[in-house]
C-alpha positions as CSV (number, residue, x, y, z in Angstrom):
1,X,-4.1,-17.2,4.7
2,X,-5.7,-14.5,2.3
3,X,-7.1,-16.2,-0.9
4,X,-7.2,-13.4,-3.9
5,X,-8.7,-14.1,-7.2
6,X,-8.7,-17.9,-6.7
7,X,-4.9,-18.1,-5.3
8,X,-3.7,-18.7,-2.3
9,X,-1.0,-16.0,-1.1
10,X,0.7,-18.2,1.3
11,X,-0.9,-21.5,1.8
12,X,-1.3,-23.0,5.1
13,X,2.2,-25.5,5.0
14,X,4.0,-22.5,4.1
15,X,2.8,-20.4,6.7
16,X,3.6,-22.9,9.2
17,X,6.9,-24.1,7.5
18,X,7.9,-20.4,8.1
19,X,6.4,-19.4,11.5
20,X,4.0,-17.1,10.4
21,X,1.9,-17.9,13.0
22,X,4.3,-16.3,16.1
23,X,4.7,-12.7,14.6
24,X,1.0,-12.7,13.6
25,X,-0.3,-13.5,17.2
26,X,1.0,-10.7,18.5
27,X,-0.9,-8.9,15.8
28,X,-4.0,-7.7,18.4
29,X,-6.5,-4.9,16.9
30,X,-8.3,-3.5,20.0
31,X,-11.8,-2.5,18.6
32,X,-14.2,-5.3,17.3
33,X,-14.4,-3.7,13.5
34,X,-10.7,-4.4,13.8
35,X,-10.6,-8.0,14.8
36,X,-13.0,-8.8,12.6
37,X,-10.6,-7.4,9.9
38,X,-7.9,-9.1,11.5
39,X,-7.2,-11.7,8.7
40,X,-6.8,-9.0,6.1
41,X,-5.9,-9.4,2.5
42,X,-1.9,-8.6,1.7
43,X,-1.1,-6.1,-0.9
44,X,-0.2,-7.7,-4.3
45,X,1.7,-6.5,-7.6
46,X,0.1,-3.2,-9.0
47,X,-1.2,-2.3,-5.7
48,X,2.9,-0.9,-4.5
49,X,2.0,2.8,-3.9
50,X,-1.4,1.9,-1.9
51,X,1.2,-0.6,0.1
52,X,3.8,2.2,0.6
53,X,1.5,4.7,2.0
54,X,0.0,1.9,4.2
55,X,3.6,1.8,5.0
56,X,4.6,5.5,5.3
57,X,1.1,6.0,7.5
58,X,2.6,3.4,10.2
59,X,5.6,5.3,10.5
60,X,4.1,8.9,10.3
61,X,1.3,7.1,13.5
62,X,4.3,6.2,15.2
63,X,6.4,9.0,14.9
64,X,3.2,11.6,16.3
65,X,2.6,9.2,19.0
66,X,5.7,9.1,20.3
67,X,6.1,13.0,19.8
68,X,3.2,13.8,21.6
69,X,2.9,11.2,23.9
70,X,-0.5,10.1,23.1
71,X,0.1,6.3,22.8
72,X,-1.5,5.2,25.9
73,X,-4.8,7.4,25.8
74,X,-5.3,6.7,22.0
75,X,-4.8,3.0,22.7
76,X,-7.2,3.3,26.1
77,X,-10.2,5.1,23.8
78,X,-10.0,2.4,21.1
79,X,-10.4,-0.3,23.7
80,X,-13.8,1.7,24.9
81,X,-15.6,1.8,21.0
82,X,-18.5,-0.2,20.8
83,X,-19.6,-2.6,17.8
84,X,-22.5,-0.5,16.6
85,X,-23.0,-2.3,13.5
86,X,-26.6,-3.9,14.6
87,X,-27.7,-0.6,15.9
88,X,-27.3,0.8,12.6
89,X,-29.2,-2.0,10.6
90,X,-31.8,-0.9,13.2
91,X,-31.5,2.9,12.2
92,X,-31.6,1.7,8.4
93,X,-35.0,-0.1,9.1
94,X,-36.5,2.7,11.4
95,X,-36.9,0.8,14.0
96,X,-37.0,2.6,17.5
97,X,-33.3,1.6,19.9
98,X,-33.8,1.0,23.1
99,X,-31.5,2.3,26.2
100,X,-28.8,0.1,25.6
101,X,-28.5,0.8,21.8
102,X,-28.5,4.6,22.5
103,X,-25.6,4.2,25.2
104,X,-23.5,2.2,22.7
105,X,-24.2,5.3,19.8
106,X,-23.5,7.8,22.2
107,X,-20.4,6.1,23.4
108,X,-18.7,5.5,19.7
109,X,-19.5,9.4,19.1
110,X,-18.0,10.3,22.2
111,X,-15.0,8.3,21.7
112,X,-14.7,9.3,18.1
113,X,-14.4,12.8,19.5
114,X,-12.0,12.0,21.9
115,X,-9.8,10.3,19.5
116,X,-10.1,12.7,16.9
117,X,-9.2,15.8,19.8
118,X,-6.2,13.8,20.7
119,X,-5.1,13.4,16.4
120,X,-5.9,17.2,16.2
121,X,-2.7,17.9,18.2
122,X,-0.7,16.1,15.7
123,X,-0.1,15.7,12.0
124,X,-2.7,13.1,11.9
125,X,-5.3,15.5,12.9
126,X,-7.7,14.3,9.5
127,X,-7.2,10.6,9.8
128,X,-11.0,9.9,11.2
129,X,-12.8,13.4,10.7
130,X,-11.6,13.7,7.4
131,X,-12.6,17.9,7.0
132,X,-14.6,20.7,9.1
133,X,-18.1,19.4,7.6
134,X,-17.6,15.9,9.1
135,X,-16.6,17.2,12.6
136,X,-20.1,19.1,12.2
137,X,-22.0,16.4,11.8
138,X,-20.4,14.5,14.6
139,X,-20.8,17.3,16.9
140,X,-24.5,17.3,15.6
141,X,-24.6,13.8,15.8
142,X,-23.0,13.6,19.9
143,X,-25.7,16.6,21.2
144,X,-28.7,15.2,19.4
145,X,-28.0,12.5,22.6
146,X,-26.5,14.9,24.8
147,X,-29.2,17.7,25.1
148,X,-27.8,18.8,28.1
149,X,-24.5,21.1,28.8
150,X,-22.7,18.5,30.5
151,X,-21.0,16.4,28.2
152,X,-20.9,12.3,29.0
153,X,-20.8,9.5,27.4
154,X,-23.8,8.0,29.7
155,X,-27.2,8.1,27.8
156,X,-31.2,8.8,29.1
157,X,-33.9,10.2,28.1
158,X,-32.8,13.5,29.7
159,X,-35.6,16.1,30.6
160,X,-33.9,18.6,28.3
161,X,-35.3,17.1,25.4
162,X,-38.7,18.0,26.4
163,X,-40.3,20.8,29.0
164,X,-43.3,18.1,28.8
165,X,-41.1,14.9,30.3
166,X,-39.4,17.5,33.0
167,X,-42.5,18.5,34.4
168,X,-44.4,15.3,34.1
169,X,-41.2,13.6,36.2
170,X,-41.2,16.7,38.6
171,X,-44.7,15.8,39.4
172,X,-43.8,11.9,39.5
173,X,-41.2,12.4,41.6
174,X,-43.2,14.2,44.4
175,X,-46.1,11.5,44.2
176,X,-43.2,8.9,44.7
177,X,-41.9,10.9,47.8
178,X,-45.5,11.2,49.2
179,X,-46.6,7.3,49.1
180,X,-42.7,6.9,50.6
181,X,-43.2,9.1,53.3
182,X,-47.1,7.4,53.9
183,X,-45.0,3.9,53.5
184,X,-42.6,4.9,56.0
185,X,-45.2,6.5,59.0
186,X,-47.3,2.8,58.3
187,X,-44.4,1.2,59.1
188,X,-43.3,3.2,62.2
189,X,-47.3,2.7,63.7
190,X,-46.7,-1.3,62.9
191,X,-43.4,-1.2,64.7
192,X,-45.2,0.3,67.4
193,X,-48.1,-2.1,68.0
194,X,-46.4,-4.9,67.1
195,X,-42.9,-4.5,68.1
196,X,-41.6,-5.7,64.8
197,X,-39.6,-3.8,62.4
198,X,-39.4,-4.0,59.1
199,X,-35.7,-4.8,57.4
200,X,-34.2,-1.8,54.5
201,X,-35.8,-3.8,51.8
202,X,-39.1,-3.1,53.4
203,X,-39.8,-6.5,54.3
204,X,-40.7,-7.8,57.9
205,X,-39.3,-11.0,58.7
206,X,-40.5,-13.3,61.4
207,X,-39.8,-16.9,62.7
208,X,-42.8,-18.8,61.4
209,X,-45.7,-19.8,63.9
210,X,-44.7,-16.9,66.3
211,X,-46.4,-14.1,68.3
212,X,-44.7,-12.1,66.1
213,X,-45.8,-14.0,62.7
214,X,-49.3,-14.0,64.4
215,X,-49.2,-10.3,65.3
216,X,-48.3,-9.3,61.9
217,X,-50.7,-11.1,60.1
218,X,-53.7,-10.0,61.5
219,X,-52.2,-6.2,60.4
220,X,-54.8,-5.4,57.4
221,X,-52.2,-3.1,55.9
222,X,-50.0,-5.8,55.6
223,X,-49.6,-9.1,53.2
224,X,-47.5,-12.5,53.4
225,X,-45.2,-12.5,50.2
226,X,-43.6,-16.0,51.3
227,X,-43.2,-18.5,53.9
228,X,-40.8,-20.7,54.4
229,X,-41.0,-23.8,57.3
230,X,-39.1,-21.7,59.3
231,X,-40.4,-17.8,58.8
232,X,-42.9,-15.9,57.3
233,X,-42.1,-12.4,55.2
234,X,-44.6,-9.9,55.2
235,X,-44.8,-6.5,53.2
236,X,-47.1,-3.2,53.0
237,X,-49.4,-4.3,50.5
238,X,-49.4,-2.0,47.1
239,X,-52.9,-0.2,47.5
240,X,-52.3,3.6,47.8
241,X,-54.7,6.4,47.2
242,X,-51.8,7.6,44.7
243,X,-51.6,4.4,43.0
244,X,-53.7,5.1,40.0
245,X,-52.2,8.8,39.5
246,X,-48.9,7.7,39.5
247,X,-49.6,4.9,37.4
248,X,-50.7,7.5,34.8
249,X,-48.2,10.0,35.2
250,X,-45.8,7.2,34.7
251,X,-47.5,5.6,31.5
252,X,-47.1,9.8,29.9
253,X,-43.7,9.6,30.8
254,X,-43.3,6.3,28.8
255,X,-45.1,7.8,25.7
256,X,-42.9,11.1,25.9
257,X,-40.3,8.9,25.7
258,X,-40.7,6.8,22.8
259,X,-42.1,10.1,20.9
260,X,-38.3,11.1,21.6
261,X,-36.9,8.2,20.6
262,X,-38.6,8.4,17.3
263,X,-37.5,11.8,17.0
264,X,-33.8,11.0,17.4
265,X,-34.6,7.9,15.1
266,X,-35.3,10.1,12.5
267,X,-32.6,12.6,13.0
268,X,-30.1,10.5,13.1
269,X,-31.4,7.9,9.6
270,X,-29.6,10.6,7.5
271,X,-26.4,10.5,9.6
272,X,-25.3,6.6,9.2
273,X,-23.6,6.6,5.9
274,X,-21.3,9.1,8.2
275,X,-21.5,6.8,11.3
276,X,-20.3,4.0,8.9
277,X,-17.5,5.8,7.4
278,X,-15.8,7.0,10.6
279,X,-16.1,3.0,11.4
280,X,-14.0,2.8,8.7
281,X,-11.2,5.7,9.8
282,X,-11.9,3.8,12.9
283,X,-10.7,0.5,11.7
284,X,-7.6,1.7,9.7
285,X,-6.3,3.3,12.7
286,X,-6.7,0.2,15.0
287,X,-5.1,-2.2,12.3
288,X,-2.4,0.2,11.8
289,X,-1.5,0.8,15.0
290,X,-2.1,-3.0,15.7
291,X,0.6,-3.4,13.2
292,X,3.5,-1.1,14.8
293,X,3.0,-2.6,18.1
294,X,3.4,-6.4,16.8
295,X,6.0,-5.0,14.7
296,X,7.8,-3.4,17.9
297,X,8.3,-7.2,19.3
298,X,11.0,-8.0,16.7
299,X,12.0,-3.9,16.0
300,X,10.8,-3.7,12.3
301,X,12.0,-1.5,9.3
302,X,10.3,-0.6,6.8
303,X,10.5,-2.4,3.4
304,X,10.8,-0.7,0.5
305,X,9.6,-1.1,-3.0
306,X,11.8,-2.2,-5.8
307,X,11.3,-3.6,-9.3
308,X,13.9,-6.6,-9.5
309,X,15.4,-7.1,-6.3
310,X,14.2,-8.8,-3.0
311,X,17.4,-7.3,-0.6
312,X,17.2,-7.6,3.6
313,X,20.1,-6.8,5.2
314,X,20.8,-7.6,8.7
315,X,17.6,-10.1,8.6
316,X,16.7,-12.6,11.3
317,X,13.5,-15.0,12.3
318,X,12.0,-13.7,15.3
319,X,10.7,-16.9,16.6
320,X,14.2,-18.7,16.5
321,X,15.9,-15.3,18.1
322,X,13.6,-15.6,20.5
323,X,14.4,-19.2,21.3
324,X,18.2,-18.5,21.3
325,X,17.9,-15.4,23.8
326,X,15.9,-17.7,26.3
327,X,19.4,-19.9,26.2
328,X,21.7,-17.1,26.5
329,X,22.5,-16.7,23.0
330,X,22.3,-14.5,20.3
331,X,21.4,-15.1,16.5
332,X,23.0,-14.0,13.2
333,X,21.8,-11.4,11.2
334,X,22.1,-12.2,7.3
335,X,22.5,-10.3,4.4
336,X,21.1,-11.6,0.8
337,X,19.8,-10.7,-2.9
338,X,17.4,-12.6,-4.2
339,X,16.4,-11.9,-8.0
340,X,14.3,-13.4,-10.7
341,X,16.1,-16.8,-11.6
342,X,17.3,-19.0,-8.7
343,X,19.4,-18.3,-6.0
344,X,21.6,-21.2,-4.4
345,X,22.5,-21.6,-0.7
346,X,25.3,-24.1,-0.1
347,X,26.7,-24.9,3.4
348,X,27.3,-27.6,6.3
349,X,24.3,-29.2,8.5
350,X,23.4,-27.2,11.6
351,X,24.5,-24.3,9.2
352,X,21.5,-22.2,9.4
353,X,20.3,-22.4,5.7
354,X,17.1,-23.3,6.4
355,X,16.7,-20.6,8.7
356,X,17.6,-18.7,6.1
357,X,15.2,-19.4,4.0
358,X,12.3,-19.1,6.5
359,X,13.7,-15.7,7.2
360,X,13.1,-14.8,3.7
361,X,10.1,-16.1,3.4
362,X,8.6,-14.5,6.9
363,X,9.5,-11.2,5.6
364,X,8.5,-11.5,2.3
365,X,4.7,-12.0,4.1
366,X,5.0,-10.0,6.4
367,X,5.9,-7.4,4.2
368,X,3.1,-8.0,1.8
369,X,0.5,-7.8,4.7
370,X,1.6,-4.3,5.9
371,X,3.8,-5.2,8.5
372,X,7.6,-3.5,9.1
373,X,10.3,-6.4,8.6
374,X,12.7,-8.4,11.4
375,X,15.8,-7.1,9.2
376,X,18.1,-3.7,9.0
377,X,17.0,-3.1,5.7
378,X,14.3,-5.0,2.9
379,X,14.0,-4.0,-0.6
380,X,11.9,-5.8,-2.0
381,X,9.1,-6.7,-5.1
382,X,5.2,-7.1,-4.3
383,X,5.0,-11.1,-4.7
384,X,2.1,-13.1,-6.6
385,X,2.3,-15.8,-3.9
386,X,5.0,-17.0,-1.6
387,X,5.4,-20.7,-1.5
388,X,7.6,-23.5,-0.1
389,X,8.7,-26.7,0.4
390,X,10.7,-26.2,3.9
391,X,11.8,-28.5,6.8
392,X,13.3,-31.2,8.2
393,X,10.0,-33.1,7.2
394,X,8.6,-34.0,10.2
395,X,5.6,-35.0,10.7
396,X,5.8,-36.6,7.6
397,X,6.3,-39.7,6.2
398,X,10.1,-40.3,5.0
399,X,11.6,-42.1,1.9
400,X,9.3,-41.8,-1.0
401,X,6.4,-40.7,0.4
402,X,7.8,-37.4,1.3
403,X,9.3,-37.4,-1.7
404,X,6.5,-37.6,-3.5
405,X,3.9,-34.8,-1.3
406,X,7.1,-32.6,-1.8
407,X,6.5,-33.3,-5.6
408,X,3.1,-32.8,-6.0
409,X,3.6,-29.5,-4.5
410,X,6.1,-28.4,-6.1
411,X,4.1,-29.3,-9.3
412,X,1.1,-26.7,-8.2
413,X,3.3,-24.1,-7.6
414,X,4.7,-23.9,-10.7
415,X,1.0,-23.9,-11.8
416,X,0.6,-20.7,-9.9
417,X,0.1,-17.9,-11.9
418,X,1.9,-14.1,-11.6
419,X,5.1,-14.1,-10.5
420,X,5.9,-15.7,-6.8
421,X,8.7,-16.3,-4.4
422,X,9.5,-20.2,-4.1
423,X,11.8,-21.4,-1.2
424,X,13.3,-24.7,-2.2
425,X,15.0,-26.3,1.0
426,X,16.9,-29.4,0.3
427,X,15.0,-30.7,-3.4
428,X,15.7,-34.6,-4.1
429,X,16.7,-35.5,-0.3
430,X,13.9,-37.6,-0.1
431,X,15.2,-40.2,-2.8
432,X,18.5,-41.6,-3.4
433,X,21.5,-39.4,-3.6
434,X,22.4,-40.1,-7.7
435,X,18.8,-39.2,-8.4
436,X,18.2,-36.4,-5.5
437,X,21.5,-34.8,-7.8
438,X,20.8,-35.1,-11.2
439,X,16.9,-33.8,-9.6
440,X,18.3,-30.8,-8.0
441,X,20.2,-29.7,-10.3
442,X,17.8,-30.2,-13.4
443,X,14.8,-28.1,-11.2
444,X,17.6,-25.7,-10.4
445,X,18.1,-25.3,-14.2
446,X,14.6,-25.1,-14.7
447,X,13.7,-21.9,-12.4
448,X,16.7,-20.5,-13.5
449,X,15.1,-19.5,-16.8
450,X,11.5,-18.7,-15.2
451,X,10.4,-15.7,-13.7
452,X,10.3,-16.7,-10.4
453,X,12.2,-15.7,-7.6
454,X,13.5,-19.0,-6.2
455,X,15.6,-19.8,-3.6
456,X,17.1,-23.1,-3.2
457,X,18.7,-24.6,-0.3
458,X,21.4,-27.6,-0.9
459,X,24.1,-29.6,-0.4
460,X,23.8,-31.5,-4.0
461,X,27.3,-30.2,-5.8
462,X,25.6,-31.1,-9.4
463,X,23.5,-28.0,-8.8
464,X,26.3,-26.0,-9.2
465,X,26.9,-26.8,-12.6
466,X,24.2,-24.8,-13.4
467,X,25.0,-21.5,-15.3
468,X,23.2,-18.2,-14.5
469,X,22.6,-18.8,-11.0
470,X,24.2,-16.7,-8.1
471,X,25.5,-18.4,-4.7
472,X,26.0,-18.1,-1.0
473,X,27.5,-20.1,1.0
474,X,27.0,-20.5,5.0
475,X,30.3,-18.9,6.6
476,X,30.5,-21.8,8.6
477,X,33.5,-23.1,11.0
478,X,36.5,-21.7,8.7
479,X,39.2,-20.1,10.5
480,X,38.1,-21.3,13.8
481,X,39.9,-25.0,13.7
482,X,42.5,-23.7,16.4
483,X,40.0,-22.9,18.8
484,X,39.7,-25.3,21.6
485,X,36.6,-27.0,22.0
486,X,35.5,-25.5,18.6
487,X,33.2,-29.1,17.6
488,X,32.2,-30.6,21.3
489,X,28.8,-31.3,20.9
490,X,27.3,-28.8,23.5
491,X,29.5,-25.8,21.8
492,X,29.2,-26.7,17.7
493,X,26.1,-24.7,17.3
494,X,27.8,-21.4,19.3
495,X,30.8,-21.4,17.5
496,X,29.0,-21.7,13.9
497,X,29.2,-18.5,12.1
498,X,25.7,-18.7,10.0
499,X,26.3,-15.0,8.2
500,X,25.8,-15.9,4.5
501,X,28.9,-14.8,1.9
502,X,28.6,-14.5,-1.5
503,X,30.5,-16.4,-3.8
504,X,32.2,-15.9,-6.5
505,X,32.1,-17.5,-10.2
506,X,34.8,-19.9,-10.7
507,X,35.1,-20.7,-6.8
508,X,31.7,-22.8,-6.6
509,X,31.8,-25.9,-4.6
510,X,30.5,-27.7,-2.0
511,X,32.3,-27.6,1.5
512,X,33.4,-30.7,3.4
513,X,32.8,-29.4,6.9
514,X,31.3,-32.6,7.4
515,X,34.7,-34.3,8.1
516,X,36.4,-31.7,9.4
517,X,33.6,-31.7,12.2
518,X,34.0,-35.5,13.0
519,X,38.1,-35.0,12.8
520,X,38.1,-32.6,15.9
521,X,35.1,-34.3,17.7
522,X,37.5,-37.3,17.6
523,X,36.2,-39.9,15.2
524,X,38.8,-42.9,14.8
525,X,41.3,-41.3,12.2
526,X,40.4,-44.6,9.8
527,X,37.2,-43.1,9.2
528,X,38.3,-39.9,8.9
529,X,41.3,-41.0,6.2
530,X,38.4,-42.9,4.3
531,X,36.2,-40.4,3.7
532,X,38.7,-37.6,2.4
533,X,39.8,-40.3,0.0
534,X,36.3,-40.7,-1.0
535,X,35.5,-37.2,-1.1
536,X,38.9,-36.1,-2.8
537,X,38.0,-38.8,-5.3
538,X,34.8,-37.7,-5.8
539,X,35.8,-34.1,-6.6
540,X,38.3,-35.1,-8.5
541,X,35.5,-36.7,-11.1
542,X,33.7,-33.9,-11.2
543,X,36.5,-31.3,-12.6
């Protein structure tokens, strides 16, 4: 991910931790100046009205697209422009393009055009020619390699550049058609007196050792060009009375044609600071509209800026959704406010808190790199860095080990300077459960005073001990205990209800959903007894 200034905006664990790497995938720029911009920087605090407009230009793009239905022939032309980047180091150094390079010029300018008469029908009509003085020197630009009225995007050294290369070609042309025509009655009189003919590439090819191969052979206008051990291929052999004219008309035509190329050279030097900056226009264009297509997959909204509050209503994680409609279901949308401090998500296993917090963090990114958001609604600050310490660890070592990675980065994040969203999933599981508290709660006490945004994911009660911090907790299975077959194993996860509530002070605690989960799946009702004795106990020392 984008490194500014020395930090890392998301590192690489988080990015994967969150599934950055699904939405951004189906982020595709179509010309090359765009992919090789692909991995573009995100917008960071004190750059909110340049990531607004960048916002407020995607949905302007989108809007005059769909108006005017130009979507398909504006993506089709920015398919079609060439890289010209080398061919204008070569313009830069005066160095003379050859047919190729011309063709790819020619084609950018002709394509710029096109784009730019397709814009002009729409509000967008100055987003690559910015004013009447650039769409001058592009026109200048497109008929210094289009002399001629037709207009293509095909390039040659056309005879309307100079009366001097038409007439020297005319004459060419008829020397050409005079040796063919010689070419042709030689090979009609060696048809005759040999009774071989001669195939369209001009070539006469006999079985080797032959009358035939004998017969031809002994023809003076004729040479072998190659023998194989089973035929022999013969040809008119290249001497011509014309030879030497049209080996001179030929060589004029060759220096009339690099005295044009020098020519447009030099015309077009002064032009590549303008070639360069409609690159530019170019570029901006492809990434943007690169962005509202990805963002189509998972129908973004807009974020919107604001000072103290990250807000998403109706959010949900793409990836996941996408999982759950390929098995028939559907995923919850969740609401939340995150603000400077920490905020504490409580809730049963298999309750969706962790997706919760890769949802958060996903948009938060995505957000920050110019993308509309997989929610209803965002509100949201401009983030420092967005960091985490996500998952069910795998791919990790357990026990202290993972522990102790998940400590060490938790330890650089709080190093990180600015002011950044940290996602906290589960702090302290990794060691023993007195410890894993008394460790939750005190880092939950901790960011609760710095200027973080911090959201931490739990099932420790001790954090909620901690004053200042404002909780959710996963709806869960409540009011659904009646419903038959509410905890089989193959229905748990449908009937879970992950929306997130907020709670209120005074009513903080920790729900047992744990047992009630193993009471109607049918655990023996000793086990069941025990453990609300423990856990009724257990509460009842912590009032």
């Amino acid at each position: 991910m984008s490194r500014e200034c020395g930090v890392m905006f998301c590192d690489e664990r988080t990015a994967k931790e969150i599934g950055l790497s699904v939405c951004l995938d189906l982020f595709q720029p179509l010309t090359p100046y765009g992919r090789e911009q692909k991995d573009c920087r995100p917008f960071l605090p004190g750059e909110e009205e340049a990531w607004q407009q960048c916002l407020q230009e995607q949905a302007e793009i989108k809007k005059q697209f769909d108006a005017f239905s130009i979507r398909e022939p504006v993506h089709a032309l920015l398919t079609e422009i060439p890289d010209i980047s080398s061919v204008l180091r070569k313009l830069e150094e005066f160095r003379l393009l050859d047919l190729t390079e011309w063709f790819q010029l020619k084609t950018f300018l002709y394509s710029t055009q096109k784009l730019h008469s397709l814009l002009k029908q729409t509000t967008l009509f100055r987003m690559i020619l910015k004013n009447k003085a650039m769409e001058k020197r592009c026109e200048k630009a497109f008929l210094l390699l289009n002399p001629a009225k037709t207009h293509t995007s095909s390039f040659w050294f056309d005879d309307a550049y100079d009366d001097r290369l038409r007439e020297a070609r005319k004459t060419l042309r008829k020397l050409q058609a005079k040796v063919k025509r010689d070419q042709e009655q030689k090979a009609v009189r060696i048809a005759e007196k040999t009774g071989q003919t001669c195939n369209r590439f001009g070539e006469w090819v006999v079985p080797r050792d032959t009358e035939g191969d004998r017969l031809l052979k002994e023809e003076a206008e004729l040479m072998l060009v190659r023998q194989t051990s089973h035929e022999s291929v013969y040809r008119l052999k290249n001497e011509h009375p014309l030879s030497c004219e049209i080996a001179a008309w030929e060589e004029q035509i060759a220096r009339i044609e690099q005295e044009i190329n020098w020519w447009l050279v030099k015309e077009l030097v002064p032009l590549v600071p303008d070639f360069r900056e409609w690159m530019v226009h170019i570029t901006r264009l492809d990434l943007q509209w690169a962005r509202i297509r990805a963002a189509e997959h998972w129908q973004g909204v807009r974020p919107r800026w604001s000072k103290n509050q990250f807000r998403v209503k109706g959010a949900f994680h793409p990836a996941l959704e996408q999982k759950l409609n390929e098995r028939g279901q559907s995923m919850t949308r969740v609401d939340c406010s995150i603000r400077r401090g920490v905020t504490v998500i409580i809730g049963p296993n298999m309750g969706g808190k962790t997706v919760g917090l890769k949802t958060f963090g996903l948009i938060a990114v995505l957000a920050q790199y110019g993308f509309f958001v997989p929610a209803a609604a965002c509100d949201m600050p401009l983030f420092s860095w967005v960091a985490g310490l996500i998952g069910d660890g795998q791919g990790i070592r357990q026990g202290l080990s993972r522990f102790g990675a998940e400590m060490v980065r938790f330890r650089e994040f709080l190093q990180l300077p600015g002011t950044g969203l940290l996602l906290l999933d589960e702090t302290g599981s990794g060691t023993n459960p007195v410890e894993g508290g008394a460790l939750a709660r005190a880092v939950t006490a901790f960011l609760a005073k710095e200027r973080h945004y911090s959201v931490h994911v739990t099932h420790y009660q001790e954090v909620l001990e901690v004053k200042g911090i404002r909780l959710y907790q996963v709806a869960g299975i409540s009011g659904r205990m009646a419903e038959a077959g509410a905890f089989l194993p193959d229905t748990l996860e449908k009937r879970m209800d992950y929306r997130l509530i907020p709670v209120k002070e005074g009513r903080k605690s920790i729900p047992h959903e744990a047992i009630r989960i193993a009471e109607a799946i049918g655990l023996p009702p000793e086990i069941i007894r025990m453990a609300k004795q423990q856990a009724g106990e257990k509460a009842g020392e912590e009032q």
